[in-house]
C-alpha positions, 0 to 999 in steps of 0.5 A, a space after each residue: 111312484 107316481 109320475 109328475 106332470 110336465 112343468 118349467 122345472 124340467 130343461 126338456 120341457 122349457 125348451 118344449 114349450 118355449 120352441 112350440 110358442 114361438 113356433 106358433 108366432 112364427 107361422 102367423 107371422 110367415 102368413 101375415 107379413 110374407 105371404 100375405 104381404 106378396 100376395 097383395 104386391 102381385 096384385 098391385 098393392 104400392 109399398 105405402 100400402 104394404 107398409 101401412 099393413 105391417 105397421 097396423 099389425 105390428 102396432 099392437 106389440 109396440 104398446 105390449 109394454 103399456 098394455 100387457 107388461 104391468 098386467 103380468 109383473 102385477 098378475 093376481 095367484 092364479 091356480 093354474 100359475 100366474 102368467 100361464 092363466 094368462 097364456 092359455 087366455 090370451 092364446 084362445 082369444 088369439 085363435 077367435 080372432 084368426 077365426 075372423 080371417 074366414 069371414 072376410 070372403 074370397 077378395 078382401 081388401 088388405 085394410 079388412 085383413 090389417 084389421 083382424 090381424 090387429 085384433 090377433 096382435 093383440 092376443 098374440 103380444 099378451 100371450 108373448 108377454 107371459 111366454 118372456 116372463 116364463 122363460 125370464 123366471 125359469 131359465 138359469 144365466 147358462 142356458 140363455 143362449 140355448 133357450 135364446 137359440 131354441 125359441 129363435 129355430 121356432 120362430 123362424 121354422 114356423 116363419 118359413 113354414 108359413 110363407 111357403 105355405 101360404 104363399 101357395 095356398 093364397 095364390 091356388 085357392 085365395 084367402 078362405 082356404 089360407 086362413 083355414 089351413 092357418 087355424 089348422 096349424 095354429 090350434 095345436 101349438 096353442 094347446 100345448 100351453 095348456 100341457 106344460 105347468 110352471 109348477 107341478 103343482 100348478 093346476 091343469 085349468 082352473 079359473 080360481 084364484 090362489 091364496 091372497 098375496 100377504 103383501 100389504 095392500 096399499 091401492 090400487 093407485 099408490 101400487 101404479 106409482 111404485 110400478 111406474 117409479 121402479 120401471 123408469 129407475 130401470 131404465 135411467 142407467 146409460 147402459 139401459 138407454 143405449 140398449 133401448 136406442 140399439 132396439 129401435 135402431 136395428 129393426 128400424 133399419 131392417 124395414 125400411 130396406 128389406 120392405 122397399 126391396 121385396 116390393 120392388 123385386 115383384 112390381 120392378 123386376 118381375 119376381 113371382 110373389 110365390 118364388 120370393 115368399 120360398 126364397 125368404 123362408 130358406 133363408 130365413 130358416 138357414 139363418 134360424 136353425 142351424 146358425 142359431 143352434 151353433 150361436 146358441 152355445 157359443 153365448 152360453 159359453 162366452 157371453 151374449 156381449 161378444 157375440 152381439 158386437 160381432 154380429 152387429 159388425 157382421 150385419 154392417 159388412 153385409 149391408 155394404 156388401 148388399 149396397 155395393 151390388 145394387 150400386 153395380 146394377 146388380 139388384 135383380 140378379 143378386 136379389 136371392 144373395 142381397 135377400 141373403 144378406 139382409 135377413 140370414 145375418 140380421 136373423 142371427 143377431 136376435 140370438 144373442 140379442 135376446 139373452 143381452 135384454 133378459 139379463 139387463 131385465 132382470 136388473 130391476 123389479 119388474 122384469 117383464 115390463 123391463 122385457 117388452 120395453 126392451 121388445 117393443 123398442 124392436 117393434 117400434 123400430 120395425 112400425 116405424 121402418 115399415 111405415 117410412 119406407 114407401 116415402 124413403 124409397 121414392 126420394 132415396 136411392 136403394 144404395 144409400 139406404 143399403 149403407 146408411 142400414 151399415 153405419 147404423 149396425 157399426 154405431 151399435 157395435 161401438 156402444 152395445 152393452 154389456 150385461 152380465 159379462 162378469 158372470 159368464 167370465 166367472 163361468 168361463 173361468 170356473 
């Protein structure tokens, strides 16, 4: 009997392909926005700076709804399947661009480098689109937390993998030898895209198209209007709006803390960019792997609703924990504990956050778009928070921030949504 070939059909290898994905987006992102970020700290870079870079690279996955959402919910039958043809391109264009990091030289300026990694943001939210719509057509309501818990242990693996990493790498033997480790590591998880069908039937590669859609074609601009109408009837729901403002909110609070303070812990209180990039990939990881896998069960089995509320006053406390350190003067020897506190909880979140916007996306009939609205809303918030916080921190006191980040996760557990409780109380009780 012949074998079928690995495709989304099987829990084994969704959770295969969907964890290596974000494993890759993990170890770009552990290099571009920690170790790279430090890297540039020590040498001097101010946090206005810092934060231009962030933004720069960040930028792309804020318009990954306008650029790349009605490509995919829109994609044209492909033999290979319709959103992994996509996958695999973007994926290819994604690594070109990484390639372009070896033609900088030895001392770039971080302008040069925000540069190409903006080119490789570009192919990477292209390649995340399509990964969200595999993971929205293929992964049952019951193993969203699981699916939700696996992607986010990728991507925070690869996180710490690459801070670490690269943070030796940059400061032993600069940015060529970085960047070509980066490829090294890369390359493979890319092609993994290649290995994994959303069919078994689909092909292995092939740039043919399928059989022609036999839905009418009414053109091309009559299509655009009915997209743009179903995307904003999406979205006209309270419950939409306040998880899109919730979205913002979060990251938006996240950076413009978490930025001022790292900058700070290297120009202000000594901190080698190679220790704090270490500490922020184990925390990181503690946060993404062993808490996520628990934290993935518990959603599936009692809905991402009670966890997201819980968690959201969890990361109020530890917010006002982190403020009231600072405020006694203890900033730099509770900087591994404050550290702690704003990024092992936060990160948790994302668990049950995730499967909260994959079910309010599944309301509508263009589910990606409605997914990297939802994203790009988190991404925002992160542009927007990383850009902010050099201008904040030079007239704000870091414990004000602290605190103002606390009320702000206190609003969103007083508001937050609840999609899709009916269905896990019918599973809980069943």
């Amino acid at each position: 009997m012949r074998r079928r070939p690995p495709s989304l059909t099987s829990l084994g290898w969704r959770l295969s392909l969907f964890t290596l994905l974000y494993l890759y987006q993990g170890v770009v992102a552990g290099f571009a926005l920690t170790a790279l970020v430090n890297h540039f700290a020590t040498a001097g870079a101010s946090t206005a700076e810092v934060g231009r870079h962030l933004a720069i690279v960040g930028l792309p996955w804020v318009l990954q709804p306008l650029l790349w959402g009605p490509v995919i919910d829109r994609a044209t039958p492909a033999r290979m399947g319709p959103h992994r043809f996509w996958l695999v391109l973007s994926l290819a264009c994604a690594q070109v661009a990484l390639a372009g990091l070896l033609l900088l030289g030895a001392a770039p300026s971080l302008t040069a480098v925000s540069a190409v990694l903006f080119l490789h943001s570009l192919a990477a939210s292209l390649a995340d689109t399509a990964t969200d719509r595999m993971i929205a057509g293929s992964v049952p309501t019951g193993e969203l937390g699981r699916t939700s818990a696996a992607t986010r242990a990728g991507f925070v693996t690869g996180g710490a993998a690459g801070a670490a990493i690269f943070a030796w790498l940059l400061a032993a033997n600069g940015l060529p030898a970085a960047a070509g480790m980066l490829l090294a590591l890369t390359t493979p998880l890319a092609l993994v895209s290649v290995l994994v069908r959303e069919a078994p039937t689909d092909r292995l590669l092939s740039l043919r198209r399928g059989p022609p859609s036999r839905a009418p074609d009414r053109g091309r601009a009559s299509e655009a209007v009915a997209f743009a109408r179903r995307l904003l009837t999406a979205f006209r729901t309270r419950d939409a709006a306040t998880l899109l403002a919730m979205c913002f909110a979060i990251d938006l609070g996240l950076a413009v803390f978490q930025v001022p303070f790292a900058v700070a812990l290297v120009q202000v209180h000594g901190w080698n960019a190679v220790d704090l990039s270490r500490l922020q990939a184990g925390l990181a990881l503690l946060g993404g792997t062993l808490g996520a896998a628990g934290l993935g069960t518990a959603v599936d089995r009692f809905g991402p609703h009670r966890a997201l509320r819980a968690l959201l006053v969890a990361c109020a406390g530890a917010f006002g924990i982190a403020g009231l350190l600072i405020v006694a003067g203890l900033e730099a020897a509770a900087g591994p504990v404050i550290l702690g506190l704003a990024s092992v909880v936060p990160a948790l979140l994302y668990v049950a956050l995730l499967p909260t916007v994959l079910l309010a996306s599944r309301t509508g009939q263009a589910s990606a778009t409605q997914f990297q609205v939802y994203m790009a809303a988190l991404n925002f918030g992160d542009v927007v928070g990383s850009a902010l916080a050099g201008a904040l921190a030079a007239v704000t006191a870091p414990t004000i921030v602290a605190l103002g980040v606390a009320v702000v996760f206190l609003i969103c557990s007083r508001v937050a949504p609840t999609f899709g409780r009916g269905r896990f109380q019918q599973a809980g009780a069943a």
